[in-house]
N, C-alpha and C positions, 0 to 999 in steps of 0.2 A: 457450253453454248452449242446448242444446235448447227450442222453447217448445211449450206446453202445447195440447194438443189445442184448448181454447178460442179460444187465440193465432193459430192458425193456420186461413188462408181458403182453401176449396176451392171448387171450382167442379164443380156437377154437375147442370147442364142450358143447352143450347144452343139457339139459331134462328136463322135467314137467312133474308134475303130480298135478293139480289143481283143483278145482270145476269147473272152466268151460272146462276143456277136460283133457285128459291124450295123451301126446306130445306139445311140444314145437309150432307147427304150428296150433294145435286145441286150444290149450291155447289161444294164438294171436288171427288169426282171431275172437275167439268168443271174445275179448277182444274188439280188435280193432272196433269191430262189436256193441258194445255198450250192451254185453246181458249179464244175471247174473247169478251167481249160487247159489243164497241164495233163500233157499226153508225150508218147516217144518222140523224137525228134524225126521229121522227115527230110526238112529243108537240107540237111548235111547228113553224110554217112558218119556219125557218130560210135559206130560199134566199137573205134579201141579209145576209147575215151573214158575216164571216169564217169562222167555226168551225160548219160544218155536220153535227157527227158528235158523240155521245153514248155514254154503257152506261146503257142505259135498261132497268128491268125487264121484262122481257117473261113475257106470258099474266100476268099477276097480277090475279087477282078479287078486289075487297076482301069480296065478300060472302059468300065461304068463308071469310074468318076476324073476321066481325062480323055486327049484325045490318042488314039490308038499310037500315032507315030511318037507319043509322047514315052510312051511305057517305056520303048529300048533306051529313052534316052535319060532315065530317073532310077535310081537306086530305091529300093523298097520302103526306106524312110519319108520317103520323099514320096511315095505314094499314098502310104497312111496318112502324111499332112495335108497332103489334097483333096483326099475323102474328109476326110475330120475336118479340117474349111469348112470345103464345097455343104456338110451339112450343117454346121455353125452357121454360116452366111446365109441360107436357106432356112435356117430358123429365125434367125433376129431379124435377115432383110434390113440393113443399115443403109441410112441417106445419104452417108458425108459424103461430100464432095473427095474425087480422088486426090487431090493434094492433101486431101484430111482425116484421108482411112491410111490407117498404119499396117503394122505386122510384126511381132515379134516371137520369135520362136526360139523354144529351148532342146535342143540334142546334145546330148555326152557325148558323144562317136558317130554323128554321119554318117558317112558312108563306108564305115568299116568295110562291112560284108562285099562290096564292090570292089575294095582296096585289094583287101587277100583273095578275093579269086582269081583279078588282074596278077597279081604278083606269082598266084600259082602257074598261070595259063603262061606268061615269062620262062619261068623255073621248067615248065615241062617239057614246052616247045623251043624253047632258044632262041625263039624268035620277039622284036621286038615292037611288033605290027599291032598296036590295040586300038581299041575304039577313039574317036576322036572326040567323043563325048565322055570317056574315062573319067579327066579330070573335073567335069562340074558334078559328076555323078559321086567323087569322094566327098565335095565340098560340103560342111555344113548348111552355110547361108545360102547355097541354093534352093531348097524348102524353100525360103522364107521369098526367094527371087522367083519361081516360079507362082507362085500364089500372086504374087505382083503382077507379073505377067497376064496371067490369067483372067483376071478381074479388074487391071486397068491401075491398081493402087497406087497412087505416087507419094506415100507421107512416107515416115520414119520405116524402116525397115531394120530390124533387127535379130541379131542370134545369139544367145545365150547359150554356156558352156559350162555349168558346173557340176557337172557329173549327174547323180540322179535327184540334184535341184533344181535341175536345168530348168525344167519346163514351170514347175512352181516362181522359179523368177523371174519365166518371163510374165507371169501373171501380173507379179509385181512393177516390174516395168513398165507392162501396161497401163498401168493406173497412174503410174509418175508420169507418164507421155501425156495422159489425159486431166491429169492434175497441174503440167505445166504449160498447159495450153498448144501444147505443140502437134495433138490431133483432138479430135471430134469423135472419133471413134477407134478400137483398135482390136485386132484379132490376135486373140496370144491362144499361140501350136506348141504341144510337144510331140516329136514323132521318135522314136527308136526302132531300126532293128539291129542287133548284135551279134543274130545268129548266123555263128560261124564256127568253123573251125580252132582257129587261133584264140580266140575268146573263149571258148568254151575249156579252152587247154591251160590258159591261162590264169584265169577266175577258179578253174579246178587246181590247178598246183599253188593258190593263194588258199585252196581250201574254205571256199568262198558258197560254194555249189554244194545243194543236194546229192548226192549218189544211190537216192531209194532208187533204184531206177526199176525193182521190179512192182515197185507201186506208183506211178507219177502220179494220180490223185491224192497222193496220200505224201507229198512230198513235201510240199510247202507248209510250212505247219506253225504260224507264227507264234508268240511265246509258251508253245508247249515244251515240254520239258524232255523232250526226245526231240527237237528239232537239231537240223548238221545243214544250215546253209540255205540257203536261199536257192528258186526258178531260177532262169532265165525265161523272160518273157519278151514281149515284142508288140508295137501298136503306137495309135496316136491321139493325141485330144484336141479339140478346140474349142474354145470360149470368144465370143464377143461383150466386148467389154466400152462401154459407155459410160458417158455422165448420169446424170438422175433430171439434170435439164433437157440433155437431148431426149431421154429415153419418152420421157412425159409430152412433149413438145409433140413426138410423132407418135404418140399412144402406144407404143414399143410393150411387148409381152414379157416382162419384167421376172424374171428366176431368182433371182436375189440380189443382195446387195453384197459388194465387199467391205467387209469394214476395218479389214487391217491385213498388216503385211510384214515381215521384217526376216533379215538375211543376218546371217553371224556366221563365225568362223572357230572353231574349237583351237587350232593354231599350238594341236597337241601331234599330230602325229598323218601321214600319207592315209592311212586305210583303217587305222581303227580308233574308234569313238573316242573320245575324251572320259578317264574311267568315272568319275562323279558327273557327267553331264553336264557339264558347265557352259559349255555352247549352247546347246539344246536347248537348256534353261531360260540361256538370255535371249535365246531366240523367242521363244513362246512369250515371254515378258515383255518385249518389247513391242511382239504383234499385238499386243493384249492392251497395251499401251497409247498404241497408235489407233485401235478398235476404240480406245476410251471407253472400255469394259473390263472389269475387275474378272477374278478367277469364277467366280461365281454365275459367271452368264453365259458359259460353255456346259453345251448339254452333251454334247459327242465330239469325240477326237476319231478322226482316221491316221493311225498312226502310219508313221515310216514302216515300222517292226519289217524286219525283210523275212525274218525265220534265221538268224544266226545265232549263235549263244551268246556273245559281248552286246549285241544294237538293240536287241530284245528288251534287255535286263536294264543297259544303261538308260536307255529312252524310257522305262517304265519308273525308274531311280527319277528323273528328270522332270516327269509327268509328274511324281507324287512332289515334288519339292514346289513345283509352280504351281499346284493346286490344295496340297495339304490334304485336310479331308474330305475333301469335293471331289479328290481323285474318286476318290471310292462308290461316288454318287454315280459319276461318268458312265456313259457308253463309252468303250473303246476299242477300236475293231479294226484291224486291217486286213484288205481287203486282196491284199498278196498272197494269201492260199488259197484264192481263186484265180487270179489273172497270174500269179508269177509277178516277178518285179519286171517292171518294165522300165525301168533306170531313166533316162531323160522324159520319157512321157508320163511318168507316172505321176508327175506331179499335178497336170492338167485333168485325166483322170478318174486319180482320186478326188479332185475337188469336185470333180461332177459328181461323184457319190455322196461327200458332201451336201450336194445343192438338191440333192431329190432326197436325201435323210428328210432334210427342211420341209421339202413339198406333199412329202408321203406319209412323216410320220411314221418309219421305216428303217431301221440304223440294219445295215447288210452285217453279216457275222464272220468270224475269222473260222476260216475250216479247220478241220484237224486239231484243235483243241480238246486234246483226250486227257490227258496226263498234266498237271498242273504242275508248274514250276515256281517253288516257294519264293526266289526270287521276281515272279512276276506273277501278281496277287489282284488286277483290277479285274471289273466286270470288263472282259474280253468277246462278247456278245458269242461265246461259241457254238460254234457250227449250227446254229439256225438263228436268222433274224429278230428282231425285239421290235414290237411296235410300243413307241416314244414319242413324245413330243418333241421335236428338234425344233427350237429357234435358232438356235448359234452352232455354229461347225467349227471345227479346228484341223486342218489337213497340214501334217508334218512332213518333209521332204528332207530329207541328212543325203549327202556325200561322198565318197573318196576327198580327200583335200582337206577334213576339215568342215564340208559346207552344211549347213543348217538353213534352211526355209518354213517358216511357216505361215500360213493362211488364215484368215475369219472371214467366213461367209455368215451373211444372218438372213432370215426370213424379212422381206419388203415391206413395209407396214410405213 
């Protein structure tokens, strides 16, 4: 049975703020365009670190897209979500009334990068004098409280925390906010940055991170078969997300439709995948389910794939069991050996790569795909783009915890 214009969530307004540009059409092209944003670390003195290489935003001013006295008092994540808004909301231009514009946003770590500097400038000085704006600058749900602010928003407001699903849930969220009537419209952010010190030391002694470090172009390199770890990256996404009532009603420039959604938990293990994929599995199956589209109507997957040796391999194990020989058919491409993983925002993101695959007819390619790994065998679109028809997208988002998210977006018709 067909559902009803109400039923159905479209999306029609976007923003980025990535390492390879800040806006959603410099994002792309340089995407599409096969070029990277992974360079040496500037933001922190990195030198005795194992992992001295990043995708760090570059030229980003926070005070083009806020007000100056705002900057000292927001943490860098929390700036990426105000850019990546402010151009989301600038593209759709949404009507709802503010008790009926929401917001939900997803970050893994906040304001990390704020937290351990604080803690350094303690530890060095002795003194215990810090800003008085400290505390909202750790907090996650501040993003989602300043965008409220900002624009007046009085509906649901919420923050999502599942590591680097985050932002893929709040997508999802979104649509359950608008599926149960409790907004009219709703803005789902992901914003990360993680760069720092502590992180970078940390994620390195889990041996988690790249250490090419005398190539950072050449670092992220997802299911090649010389990959050792995954970016670190940094940025934010945002989508506007509506009915298919509203959207028609006010003639709204319509990007696509969402048509499925679903969350799972592996419930095997803190950090590493589940070894048959069985989360992931029932994740895609169920989004697949809730799309009321069988395996067969998925033309492009943007994988999770980070560049490690186990998420690669299992996610690719995981892909071929929910699609069989249709795997084979697939684009599948991720798009993290260009931006670096950008852990909470990547889920927002990737779906915009997703939604311009659909409008361009364009699947972007995974870099660094020299050296093929017998355990990971699908068309990986590597290192240059494929022009495809894309009707239907699949954007995978996996965890720490166990978490699994996946997306369907389809072309508006």
């Amino acid at each position: 049975m067909a559902k009803e214009p109400k039923d159905r969530i479209v999306i029609t307004g976007m923003g980025a703020v990535t390492p390879l540009g800040i806006g959603v059409q410099e994002y792309w092209n340089r995407l599409k365009n096969g070029e990277t944003g992974v360079a040496p670390i500037t933001r922190f003195d990195a030198s005795g670190l194992p992992a001295q290489i990043a995708a760090e935003v570059k030229d980003f001013e926070p005070a083009d897209y806020m007000p100056r006295k705002l900057v000292g008092q927001t943490d860098i994540f929390m700036q990426f979500a105000l850019a990546a808004a402010a151009e989301a909301l600038e593209d759709a231009k949404p009507d709802a009334a503010p008790e009926r514009m929401g917001v939900v946003l997803g970050t893994a770590l906040g304001g990390i990068a704020t937290t351990t500097a604080a803690q350094e400038q303690v530890t060095k000085s002795g003194s215990f004098r810090v800003s008085p704006h400290l505390v909202p600058k750790m907090l996650g749900n501040i993003a989602a409280g300043y965008i409220g602010i900002t624009y007046g928003f009085k509906g649901p407001s919420l923050t999502l925390s599942t590591a680097c699903s985050s932002s893929a849930d709040a997508v999802g969220m979104a649509s359950m906010l608008l599926r149960s009537g409790q907004a009219d419209a709703v803005l789902a952010v992901g914003a990360e940055s993680i760069l720092c010190q502590l992180m970078d030391a940390g994620l390195s002694t889990a041996r988690a991170l790249s250490t090419r470090n005398e190539a950072p172009e050449k670092a992220s390199r997802p299911f090649d078969l010389n990959r050792d770890g995954f970016v670190m990256g940094e940025g934010g996404g945002a989508l506007v997300l509506e009915t298919l009532e509203s959207a028609l009603r006010r003639g709204a420039d319509i990007k696509a439709e969402l048509l499925g959604y679903a969350n799972s938990n592996d419930a095997y293990h803190v950090t590493s995948p589940e070894p048959e994929g069985r989360g992931a599995i029932l994740c895609m199956q169920n989004a697949l389910q809730q799309a009321g589209i069988g395996p067969s109507a998925i033309d492009y997957i943007n994988a999770h794939a980070t560049s490690t040796k186990l998420g690669d391999q299992i996610e690719t194990k995981a892909i071929k069991a929910v699609f069989g020989e249709r795997a084979y058919k697939l684009a599948v491409s991720s798009t993290k050996g260009a931006t670096g993983h950008l852990m909470g925002a990547g889920g927002v993101t990737e779906l915009i790569a997703c939604i311009q695959a659909i409008r361009e007819g364009v699947v972007p390619p995974t870099l660094n795909y020299d050296t093929p790994d017998p355990e990971c065998d699908l068309n990986y679109v590597p290192n240059q783009a494929q022009e495809r028809e894309v009707n239907v997208a699949m954007s995978n988002s996996f965890g720490f915890g166990g978490q699994n998210a996946s997306l369907i977006v389809g072309k508006f018709i």
